[in-house]
DOLUMDREN-755077 format. One record per residue: residue in three letters; x, y, z of N, C-alpha, C, O, CB in turn. Coordinates in steps of 0.2 Angstrom, whole numbers, plus 5000, padded with zeros to 4 digits. Each point is the difference from the previous one (the first is absolute). Glycine has a CB too. Layout:
residues N
ALAXYZXYZXYZXYZXYZ...
This chain:
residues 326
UNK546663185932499650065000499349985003499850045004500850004985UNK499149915008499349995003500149985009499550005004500049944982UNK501250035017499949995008499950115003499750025004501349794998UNK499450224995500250075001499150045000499750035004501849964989UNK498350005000499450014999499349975007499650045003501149964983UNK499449945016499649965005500250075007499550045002500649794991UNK500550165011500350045004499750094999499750025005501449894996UNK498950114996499750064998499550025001499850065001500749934994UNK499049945003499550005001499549975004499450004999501150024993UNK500049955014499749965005499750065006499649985004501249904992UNK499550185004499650065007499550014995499450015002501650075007UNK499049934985499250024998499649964999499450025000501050054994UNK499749865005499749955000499449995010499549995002501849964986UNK499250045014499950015009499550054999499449985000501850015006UNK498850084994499650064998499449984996499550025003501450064998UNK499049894995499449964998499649955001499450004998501150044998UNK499949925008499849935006499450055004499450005000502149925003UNK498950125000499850065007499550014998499649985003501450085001UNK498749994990499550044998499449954998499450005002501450104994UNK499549845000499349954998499849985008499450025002500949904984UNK500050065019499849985007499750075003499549985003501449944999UNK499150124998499950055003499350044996499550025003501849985001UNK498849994989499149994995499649955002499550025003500850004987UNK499949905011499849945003499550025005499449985001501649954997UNK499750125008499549995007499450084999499550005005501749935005UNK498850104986499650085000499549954997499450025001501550114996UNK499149824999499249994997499849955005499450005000500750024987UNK500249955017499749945005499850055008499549985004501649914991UNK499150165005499850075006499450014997499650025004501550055001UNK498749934990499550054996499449955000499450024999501450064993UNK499449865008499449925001499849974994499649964998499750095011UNK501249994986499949984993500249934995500650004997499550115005UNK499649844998500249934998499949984993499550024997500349965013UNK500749994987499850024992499649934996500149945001501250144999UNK498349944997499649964998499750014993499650054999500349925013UNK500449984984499950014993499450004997499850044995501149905005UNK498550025005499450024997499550045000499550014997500749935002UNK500050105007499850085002500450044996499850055002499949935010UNK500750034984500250054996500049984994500250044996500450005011UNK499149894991499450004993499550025000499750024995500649915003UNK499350075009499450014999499850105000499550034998500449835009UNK501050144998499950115001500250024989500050054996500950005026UNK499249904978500250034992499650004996500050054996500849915005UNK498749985000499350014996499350035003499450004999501249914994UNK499950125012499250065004500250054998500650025000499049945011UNK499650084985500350044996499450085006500050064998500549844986UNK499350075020499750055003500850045006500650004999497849925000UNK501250115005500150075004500549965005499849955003499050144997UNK502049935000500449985007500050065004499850064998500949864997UNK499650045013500050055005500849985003500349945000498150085001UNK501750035002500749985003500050005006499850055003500649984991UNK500049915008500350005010500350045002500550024997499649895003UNK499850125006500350045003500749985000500450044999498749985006UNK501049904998500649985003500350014992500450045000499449865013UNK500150084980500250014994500350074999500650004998498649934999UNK500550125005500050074998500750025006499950065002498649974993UNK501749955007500350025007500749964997500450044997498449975016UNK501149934987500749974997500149994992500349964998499849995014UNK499550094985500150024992500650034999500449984995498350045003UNK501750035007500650064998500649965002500550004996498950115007UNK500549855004500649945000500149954996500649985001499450045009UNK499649954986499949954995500350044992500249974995498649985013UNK501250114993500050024993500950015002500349984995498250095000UNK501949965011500550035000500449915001500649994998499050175007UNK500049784999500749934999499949994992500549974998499549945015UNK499450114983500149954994500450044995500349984996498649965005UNK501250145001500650014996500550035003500350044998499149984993UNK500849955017500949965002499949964998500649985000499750055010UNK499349924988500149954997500450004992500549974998498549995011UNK500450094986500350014994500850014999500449984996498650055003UNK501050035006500750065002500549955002500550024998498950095007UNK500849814998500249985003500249944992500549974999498950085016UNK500349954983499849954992500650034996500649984999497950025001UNK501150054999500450044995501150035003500550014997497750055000UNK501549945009500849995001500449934999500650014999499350075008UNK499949884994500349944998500049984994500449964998499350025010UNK499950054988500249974991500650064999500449994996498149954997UNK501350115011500750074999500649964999500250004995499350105014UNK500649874996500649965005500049944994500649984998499150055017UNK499949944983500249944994500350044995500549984996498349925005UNK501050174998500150034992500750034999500450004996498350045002UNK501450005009500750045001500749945000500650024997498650095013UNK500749824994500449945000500250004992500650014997498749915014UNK500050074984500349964994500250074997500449994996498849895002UNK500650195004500250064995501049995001500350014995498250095008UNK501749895004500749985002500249964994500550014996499349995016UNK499749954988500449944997500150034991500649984997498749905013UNK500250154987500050014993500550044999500450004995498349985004UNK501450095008500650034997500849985001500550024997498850065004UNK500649865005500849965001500049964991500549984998499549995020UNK499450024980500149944993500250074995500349984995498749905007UNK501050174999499650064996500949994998500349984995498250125012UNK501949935001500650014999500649975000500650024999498850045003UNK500449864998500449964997499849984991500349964997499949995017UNK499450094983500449994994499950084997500150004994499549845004UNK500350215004500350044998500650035002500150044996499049965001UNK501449995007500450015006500649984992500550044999498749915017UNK500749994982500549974995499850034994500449984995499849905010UNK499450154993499850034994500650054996500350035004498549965001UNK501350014990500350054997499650064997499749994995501249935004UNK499150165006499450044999500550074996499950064998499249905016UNK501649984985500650085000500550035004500149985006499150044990UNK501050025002500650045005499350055004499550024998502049994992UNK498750005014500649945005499649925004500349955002500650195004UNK498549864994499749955000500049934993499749994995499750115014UNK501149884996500349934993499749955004499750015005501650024988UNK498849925004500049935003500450025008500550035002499649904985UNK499350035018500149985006500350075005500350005005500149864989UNK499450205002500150075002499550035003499549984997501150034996UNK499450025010499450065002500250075004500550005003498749914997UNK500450144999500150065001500650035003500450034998498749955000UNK500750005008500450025007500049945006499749954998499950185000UNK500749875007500050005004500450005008500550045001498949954990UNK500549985013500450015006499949965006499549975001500550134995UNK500749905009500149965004499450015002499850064999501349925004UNK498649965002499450005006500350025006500549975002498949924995UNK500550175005500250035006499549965006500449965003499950174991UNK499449865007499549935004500149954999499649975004499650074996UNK501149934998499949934999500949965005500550035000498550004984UNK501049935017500149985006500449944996499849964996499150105013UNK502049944995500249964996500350004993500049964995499350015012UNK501050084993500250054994500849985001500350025005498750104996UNK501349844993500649994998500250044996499650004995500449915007UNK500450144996500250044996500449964996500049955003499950155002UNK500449894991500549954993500550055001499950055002499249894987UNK501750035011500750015000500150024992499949954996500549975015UNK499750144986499950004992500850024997500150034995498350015006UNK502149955005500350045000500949915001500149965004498750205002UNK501449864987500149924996500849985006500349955001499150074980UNK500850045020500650005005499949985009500449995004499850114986UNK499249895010499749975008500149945000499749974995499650105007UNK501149895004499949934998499449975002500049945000501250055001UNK498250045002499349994997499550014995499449995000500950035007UNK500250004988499650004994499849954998500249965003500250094994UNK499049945000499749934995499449985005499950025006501349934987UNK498550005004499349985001500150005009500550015003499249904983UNK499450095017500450005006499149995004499550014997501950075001UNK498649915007499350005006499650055001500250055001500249905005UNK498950054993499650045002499950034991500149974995500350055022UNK499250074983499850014996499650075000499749995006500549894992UNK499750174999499550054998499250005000499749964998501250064997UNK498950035008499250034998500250044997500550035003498849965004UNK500450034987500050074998499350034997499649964997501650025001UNK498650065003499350044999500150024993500450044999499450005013UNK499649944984500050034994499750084998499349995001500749884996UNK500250185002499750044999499650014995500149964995500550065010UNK498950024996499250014995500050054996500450055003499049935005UNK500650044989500050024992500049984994499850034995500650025010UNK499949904995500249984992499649974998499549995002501450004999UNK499449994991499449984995499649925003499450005000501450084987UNK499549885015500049935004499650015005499449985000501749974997UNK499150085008499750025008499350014996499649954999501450135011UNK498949974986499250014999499749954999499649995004500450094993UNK500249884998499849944998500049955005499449995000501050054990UNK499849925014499949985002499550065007499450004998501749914995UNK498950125011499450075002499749964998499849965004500550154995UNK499449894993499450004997499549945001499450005000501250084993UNK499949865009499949924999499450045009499450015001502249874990UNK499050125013499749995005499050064999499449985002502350005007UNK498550084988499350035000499549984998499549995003500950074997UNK499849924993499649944999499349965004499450015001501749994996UNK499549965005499749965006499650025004499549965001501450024999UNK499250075002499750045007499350034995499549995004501750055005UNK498849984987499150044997499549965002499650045003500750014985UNK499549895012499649975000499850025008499449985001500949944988UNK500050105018499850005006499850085002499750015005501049884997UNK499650164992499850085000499350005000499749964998501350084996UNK498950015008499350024998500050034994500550014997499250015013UNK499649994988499850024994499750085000500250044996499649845002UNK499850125007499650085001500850034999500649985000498250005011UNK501050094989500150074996500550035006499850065002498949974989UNK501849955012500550045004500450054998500550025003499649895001UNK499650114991500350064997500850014999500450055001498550005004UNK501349904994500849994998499949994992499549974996501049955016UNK500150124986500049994993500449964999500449985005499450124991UNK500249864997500449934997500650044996500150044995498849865002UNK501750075010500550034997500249994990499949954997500450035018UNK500150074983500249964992500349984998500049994994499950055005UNK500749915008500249934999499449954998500049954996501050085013UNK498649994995499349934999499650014993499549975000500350015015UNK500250064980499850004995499949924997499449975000501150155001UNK500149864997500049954995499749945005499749954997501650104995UNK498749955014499749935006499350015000499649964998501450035012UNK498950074991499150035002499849964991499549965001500650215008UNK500249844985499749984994500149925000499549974997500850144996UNK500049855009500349945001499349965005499549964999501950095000UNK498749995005499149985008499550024994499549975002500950095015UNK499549974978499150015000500149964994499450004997500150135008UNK500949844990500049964995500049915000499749964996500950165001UNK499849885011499849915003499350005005499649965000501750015001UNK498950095001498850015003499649984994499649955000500550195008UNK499949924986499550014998500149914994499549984997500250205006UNK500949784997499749964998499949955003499849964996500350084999UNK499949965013499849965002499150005002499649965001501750045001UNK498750054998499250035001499850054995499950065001500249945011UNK499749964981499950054995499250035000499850024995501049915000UNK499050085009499450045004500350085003499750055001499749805004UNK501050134996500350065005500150084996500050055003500849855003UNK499150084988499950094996499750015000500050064998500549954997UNK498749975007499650025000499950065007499650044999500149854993UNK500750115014500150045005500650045000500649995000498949935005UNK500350134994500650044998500350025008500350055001499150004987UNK500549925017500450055007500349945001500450005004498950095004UNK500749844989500449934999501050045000500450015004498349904986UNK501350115003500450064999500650035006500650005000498350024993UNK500650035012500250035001500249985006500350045004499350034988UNK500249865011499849975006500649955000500349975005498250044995UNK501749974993500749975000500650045001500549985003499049954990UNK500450135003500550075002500049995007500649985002499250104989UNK499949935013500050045007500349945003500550015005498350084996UNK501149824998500349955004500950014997500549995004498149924998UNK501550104993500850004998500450065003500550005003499249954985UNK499950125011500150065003500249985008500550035002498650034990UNK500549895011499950015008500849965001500550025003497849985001UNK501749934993500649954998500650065001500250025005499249874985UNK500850155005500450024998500550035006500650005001498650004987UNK500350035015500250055005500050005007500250035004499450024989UNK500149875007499949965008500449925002500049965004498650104996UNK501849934993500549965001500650024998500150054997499349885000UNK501250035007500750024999500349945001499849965005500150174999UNK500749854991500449965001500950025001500350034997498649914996UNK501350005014500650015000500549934998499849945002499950165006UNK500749914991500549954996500749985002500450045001499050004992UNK500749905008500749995004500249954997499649954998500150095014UNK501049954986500349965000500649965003500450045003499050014990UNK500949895007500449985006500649974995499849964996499150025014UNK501850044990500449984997500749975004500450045003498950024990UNK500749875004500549965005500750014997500150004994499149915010UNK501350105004500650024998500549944997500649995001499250105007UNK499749854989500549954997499850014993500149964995500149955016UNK499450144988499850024990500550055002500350025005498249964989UNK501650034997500450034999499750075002499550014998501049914993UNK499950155014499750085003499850034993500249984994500750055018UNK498650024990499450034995500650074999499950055004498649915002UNK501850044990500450064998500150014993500149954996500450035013UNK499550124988500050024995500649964996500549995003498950135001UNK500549864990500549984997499850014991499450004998500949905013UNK500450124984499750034993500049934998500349965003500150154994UNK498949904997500049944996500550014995500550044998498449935004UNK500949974995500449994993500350064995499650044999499749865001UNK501250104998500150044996499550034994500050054998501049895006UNK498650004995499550014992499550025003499450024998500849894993UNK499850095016499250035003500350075005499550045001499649815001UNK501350164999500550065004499350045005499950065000501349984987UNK498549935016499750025005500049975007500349954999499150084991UNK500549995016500349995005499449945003499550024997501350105003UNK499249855003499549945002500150025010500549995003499749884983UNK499150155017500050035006499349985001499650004996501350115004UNK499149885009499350005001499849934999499450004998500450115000UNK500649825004499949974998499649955007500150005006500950044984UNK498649935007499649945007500249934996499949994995498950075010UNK501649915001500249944997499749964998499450015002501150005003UNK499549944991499549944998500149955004500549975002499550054985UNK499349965016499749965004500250035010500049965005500149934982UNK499950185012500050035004499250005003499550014996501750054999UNK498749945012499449985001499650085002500350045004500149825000UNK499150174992499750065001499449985003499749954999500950124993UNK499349995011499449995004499750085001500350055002500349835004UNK498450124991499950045000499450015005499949955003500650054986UNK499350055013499450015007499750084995500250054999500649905017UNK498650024985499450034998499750015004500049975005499849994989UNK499850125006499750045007499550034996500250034996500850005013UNK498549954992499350034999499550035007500049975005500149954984UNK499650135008499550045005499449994998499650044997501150045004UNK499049875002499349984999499650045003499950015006500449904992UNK499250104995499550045005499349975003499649974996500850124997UNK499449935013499549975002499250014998500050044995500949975012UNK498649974995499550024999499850075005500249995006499649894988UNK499850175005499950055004499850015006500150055003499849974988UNK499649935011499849995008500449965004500150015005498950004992UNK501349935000500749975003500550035003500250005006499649944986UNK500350085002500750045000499950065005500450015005499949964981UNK499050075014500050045006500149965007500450015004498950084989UNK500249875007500049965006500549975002500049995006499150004991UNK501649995000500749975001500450035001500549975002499349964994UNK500250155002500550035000499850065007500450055000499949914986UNK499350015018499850035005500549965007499849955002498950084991UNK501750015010500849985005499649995004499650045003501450034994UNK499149865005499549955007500849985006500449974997498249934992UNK501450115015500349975005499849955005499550005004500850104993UNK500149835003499749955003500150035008500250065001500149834989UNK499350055015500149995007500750045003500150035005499149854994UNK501450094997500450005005500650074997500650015002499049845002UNK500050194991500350064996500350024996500250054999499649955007UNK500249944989500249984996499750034993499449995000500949935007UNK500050114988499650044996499849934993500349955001500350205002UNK498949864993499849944995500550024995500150054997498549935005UNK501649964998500549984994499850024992500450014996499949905011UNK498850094993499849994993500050094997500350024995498949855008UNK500350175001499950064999500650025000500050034995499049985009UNK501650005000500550034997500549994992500550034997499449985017UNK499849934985500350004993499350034995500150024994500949875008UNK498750114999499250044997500350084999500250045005498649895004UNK501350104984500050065000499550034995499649964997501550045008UNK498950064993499450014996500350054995500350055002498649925007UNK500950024985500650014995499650064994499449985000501449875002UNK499250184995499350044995499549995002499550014996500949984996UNK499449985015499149995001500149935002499549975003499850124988UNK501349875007499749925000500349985005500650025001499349954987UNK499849985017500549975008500349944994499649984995499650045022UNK501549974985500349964994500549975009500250045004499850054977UNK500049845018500449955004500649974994499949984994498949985014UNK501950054997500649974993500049935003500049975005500950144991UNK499249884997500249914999500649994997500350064998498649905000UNK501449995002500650015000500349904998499949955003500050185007UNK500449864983500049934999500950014996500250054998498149915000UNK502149985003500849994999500049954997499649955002501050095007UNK499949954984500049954996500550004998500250054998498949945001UNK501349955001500850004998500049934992499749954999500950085018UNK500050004981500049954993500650034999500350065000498449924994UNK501649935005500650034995500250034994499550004996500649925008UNK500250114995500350034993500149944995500349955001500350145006UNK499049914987500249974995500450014994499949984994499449985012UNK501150104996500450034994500749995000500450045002498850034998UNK501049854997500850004997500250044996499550014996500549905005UNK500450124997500150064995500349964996500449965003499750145004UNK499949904987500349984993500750004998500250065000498949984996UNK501149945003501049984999499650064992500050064999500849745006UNK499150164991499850034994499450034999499549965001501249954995UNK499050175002499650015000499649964997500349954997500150145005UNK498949914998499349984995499850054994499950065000499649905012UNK500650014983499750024993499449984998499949944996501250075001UNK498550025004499249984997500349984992500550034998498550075010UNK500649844989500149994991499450034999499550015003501249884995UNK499550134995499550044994499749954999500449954999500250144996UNK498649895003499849954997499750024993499849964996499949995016
């Protein structure tokens, strides 16, 4: 995870190289040398300053690299948060994946889903006991889990999570959906004790709402699992007679799933205008960056995009589990 993390982060890293060099040479044009005891001594002068021209003139390009520089910052810790938001929901759903949530989500079950029409390398399984190709055999399945169920959210949620801490806070006038009820109370109860100062601000509050709000509605997770045609094929079969329910929707145990997180990060306001403005190089090529810049309720928001895979750790029980009465 951390060499994936480093690659992701190495064109924005480059973009940062670029801008401190390019600050470096705007203050070396301007004749400006830095010297620690001329800005003790302008600190304890407390009479009348005056300003340089050459100052006043490159004051606007100074103000617009230091925040490409912020803007450039802030996508990169994006890109560290979206990696591990991957990783928390690939952990998210190797252990609720084996959970027993109920019919029809039992152990090692989940909602729905379906062959990978994309995915490349697609053995279908002989299920059919009269082929002298039946039984265990090469290659193996993708299949795409569908979204809805009680688990998909839950794991969903691992990855949003994740992601609040890079939303903004200001007031985008998105309401908190009523799934995020019980999370929105969860975020202001490990805030406020982490910062027991914090009730004293009442837009604290409402400033945590708006970052869960923005999470909720600018992340999306999809889900894939891969199953080898030398396990036993994923087919409806009744259980036991004492449990007379049918066991469907199964993900194999130690079937390797793999989840991808997509978040819509939003920029800061002059950045984000300034990058989402369509530059064509020398030779007429349009810019790679501004065409993924779009601008979404008012906010230019850049997608990021992080994949994390983890086995399944759900053997399923010969004999169910009976909690003891203590």
């Amino acid at each position: 995870m951390s060499r994936a993390v480093l690659q992701a982060c190495l064109p924005w890293l480059g973009l940062l190289v670029i801008s401190a060099m390019v600050l470096w040479l705007l203050v070396r044009l301007n004749g400006s040398r830095f010297e620690p005891g001329r800005l003790r001594r302008l600190h304890r002068d407390q009479q009348g300053s005056a300003q340089s021209l050459s100052f006043v003139l490159t004051l606007p390009f100074f103000i617009i690299i230091m925040l490409f520089i912020v803007q450039v910052s802030q996508l990169m810790i994006g890109t560290i948060v979206v990696h591990y938001a991957a990783f928390a929901a690939a952990r998210s759903a190797v252990v609720w994946i084996p959970a027993n949530l109920g019919s029809p989500e039992q152990e090692d079950c989940i909602g729905s889903y379906y062959v990978d029409p994309e995915a490349s390398d697609q053995v279908i399984p002989i299920l059919d006991p009269s082929d002298p190709n039946y039984g265990p055999a090469e290659g193996g399945v993708t299949y795409v889990i569908a979204p809805g169920s009680p688990k998909y959210d839950k794991i969903t949620s691992a990855a949003v999570m994740a992601c609040v801490p890079i939303c903004p806070s200001r007031d985008l006038g998105l309401d908190l959906p009523a799934s995020g009820g019980t999370a929105a109370e969860i975020i202001k109860l490990v805030y406020g004790s982490m910062v027991p100062d914090s009730d004293r601000n009442p837009r604290v509050s409402k400033r945590l709402e708006n970052k869960l709000a923005y999470a909720m509605r600018q992340t999306a997770v999809e889900m894939r699992f891969y199953h080898r045609n030398s396990e036993p094929p994923l087919v409806t079969y009744l259980l036991p007679e004492d449990i007379g329910e049918f066991y469907f929707n199964e993900v194999g145990w130690q079937d390797p799933i793999t989840v991808t997180v997509r978040h819509n990060l939003a920029l800061l306001p002059g950045p984000g205008r300034l990058l989402a403005r369509a530059v064509t190089g020398p030779d007429g090529t349009p810019d790679e960056v501004s065409r993924q810049i779009e601008q979404i309720g008012g906010v230019y928001v850049y997608p990021l995009s992080a994949t994390a895979t983890l086995g399944n750790e759900g053997e399923k029980s010969v004999i169910p589990y009976v909690y003891p009465v203590y």
